[in-house]
C-alpha positions, 0 to 999 in steps of 0.5 A: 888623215891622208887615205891613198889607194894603189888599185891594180888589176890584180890587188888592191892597196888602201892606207891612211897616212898622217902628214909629215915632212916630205914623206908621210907616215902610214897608219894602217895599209890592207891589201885586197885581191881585187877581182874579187870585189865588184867595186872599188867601193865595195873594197872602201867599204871592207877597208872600213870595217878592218880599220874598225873606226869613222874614217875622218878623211882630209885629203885622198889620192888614189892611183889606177891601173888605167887612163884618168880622164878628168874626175874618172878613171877606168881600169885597164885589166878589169870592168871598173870606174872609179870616180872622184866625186863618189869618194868625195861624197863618201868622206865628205871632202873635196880634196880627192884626186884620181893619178894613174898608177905610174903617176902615183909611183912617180910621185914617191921618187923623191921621197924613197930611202937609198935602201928602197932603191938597187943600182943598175947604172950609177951615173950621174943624175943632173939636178936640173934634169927629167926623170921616169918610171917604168914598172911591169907587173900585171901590166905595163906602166910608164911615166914621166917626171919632168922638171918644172919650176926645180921641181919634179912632176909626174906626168902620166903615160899610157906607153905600155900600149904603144907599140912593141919594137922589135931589134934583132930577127929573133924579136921580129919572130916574137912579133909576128906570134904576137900579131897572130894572137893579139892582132897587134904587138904591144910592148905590154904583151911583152913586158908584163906577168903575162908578157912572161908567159908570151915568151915562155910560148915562144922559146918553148914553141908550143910545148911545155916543161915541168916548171909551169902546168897551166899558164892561165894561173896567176902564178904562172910567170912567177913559175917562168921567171923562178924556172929561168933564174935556177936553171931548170929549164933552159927555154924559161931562162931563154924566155927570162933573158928575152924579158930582161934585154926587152925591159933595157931596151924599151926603158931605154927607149923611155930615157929618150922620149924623157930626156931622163938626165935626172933618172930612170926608175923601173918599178913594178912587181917584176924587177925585185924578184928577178934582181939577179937576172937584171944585174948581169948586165943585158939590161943596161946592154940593151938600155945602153944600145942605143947610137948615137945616144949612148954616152947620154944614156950611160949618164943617166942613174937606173935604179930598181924600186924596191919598196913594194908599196912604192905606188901607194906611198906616191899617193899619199905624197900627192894627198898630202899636197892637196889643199 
């Protein structure tokens, strides 16, 4: 039995798989709010008693909304670590693994269906080429595949912290708002749920409207995003469409720095529920403008990760090549 976990800032995702052939198959998933436990063993222990059952673990493979540094991993969102050794000792398996979430994600790229999967940009992916995945949600992830022995391989990244690079006057405004909160502009400041809120501060200047009554609660950027989508606001649709043409460009970006021939990936939350809005084209506009390299970036597939439990699948997939 395969266990692998998706631990973000804001939920929890646990599940015991069983091998297969390329993708495994899953036996039973929990989700769990996360601050709401004061350890990530705490949330194994709640798995436990869901699950009903001694838990007989070969292999686990648990990704983390943070940097992993050898055996351990540290959450960027919330004051946890997470450490291999612990859950090998719990299950009694040497076979453990800590990934950073994209990581994980990354590694369910190979193994999605067509249906789990929104066309953004056709193109035409090369199969001797690199790929990547970007996914704003709670935060901003970033990784990339490259293509090693035939095979792609997840290679981690903490580019949602790298800096935010503005392209038009206008973003050059949204900086320097954001220096003056933060002290610096990074791109998940921008590319986030509450990234969102950030550009509902900007195109709103400090006032308010009817669609968001308190942008510290957790469903405020659903609130922005839904706002701009209907048209009932036109500055949350102005903050949408500042959301949609920065997730182009720094994907875009990412494109680059990977040389993704093979594809671009964009995961996370965010994407799916505001699916209308990345398809009119000021997505790819932006992941487009980018000369002299346009023609290359108009090869390249982009495509939306519509499974919500890509992260956790990827896992699996990464605990079922442990041996």
């Amino acid at each position: 039995m395969l266990l692998a976990g998706d631990v973000g800032g804001t939920k929890t995702l646990l599940g015991l798989f069983e091998r297969a052939n390329g993708r495994p198959t899953p036996i039973a998933v929990h989700t769990f709010l996360t601050n709401t436990f004061e350890s990530f063993g705490a949330i194994l222990d709640a798995f436990g008693r869901q699950i009903g059952q001694p838990l007989n673990i070969d292999a686990a493979a648990i990704g983390v909304a943070g940097p992993v540094v050898g055996p351990r991993a540290r959450l960027t969102n919330i004051v946890w670590d997470i450490a291999a050794d612990e859950i090998a000792d719990r299950f009694g398996t040497p076979r453990v693994m800590l990934l950073n979430d994209l990581e994980a994600m990354a590694n369910s790229v190979n193994v999605l269906r067509a249906d789990e999967y929104a066309t953004l940009q056709d193109g035409v992916a090369r199969a001797d080429g690199n790929a990547a995945v970007i996914a704003a949600g709670t935060g901003l992830g970033q990784a990339f595949l490259h293509r090693v022995a035939g095979r792609l391989t997840p290679v981690p990244s903490e580019g949602g912290h790298a800096d935010f690079a503005a392209r038009t006057d206008r973003e050059i405004e949204l900086v320097r708002m954001l220096r003056e909160r933060y002290g610096r502009a990074e791109v998940e400041q921008v590319l986030s749920g509450p990234g969102l809120v950030n550009l509902y501060r900007f195109t709103h200047r400090g006032g308010e409207c009817d669609a968001v009554d308190d942008l510290d609660a957790p469903e405020a950027p659903a609130r922005v995003s839904q706002a701009g989508l209907a048209g009932r606001c036109q500055f949350c649709a102005d903050a949408l469409s500042m959301f949609v043409v920065a997730y182009g460009a720094e994907a875009g970006n990412l494109a680059l720095r990977g040389v993704a021939t093979a594809g671009v990936f964009v995961g996370g939350g965010i994407a799916p529920k505001i699916l209308p809005a990345l398809r009119t084209g000021s997505f790819i506009d932006a992941f487009l403008a980018k000369p002299p390299m346009a023609e290359l970036l108009s090869k390249i597939p982009v495509k939306v990760i519509l499974n919500a439990e890509a992260g956790l699948l990827g896992a699996a997939v990464r605990a079922s090549d442990l041996q």
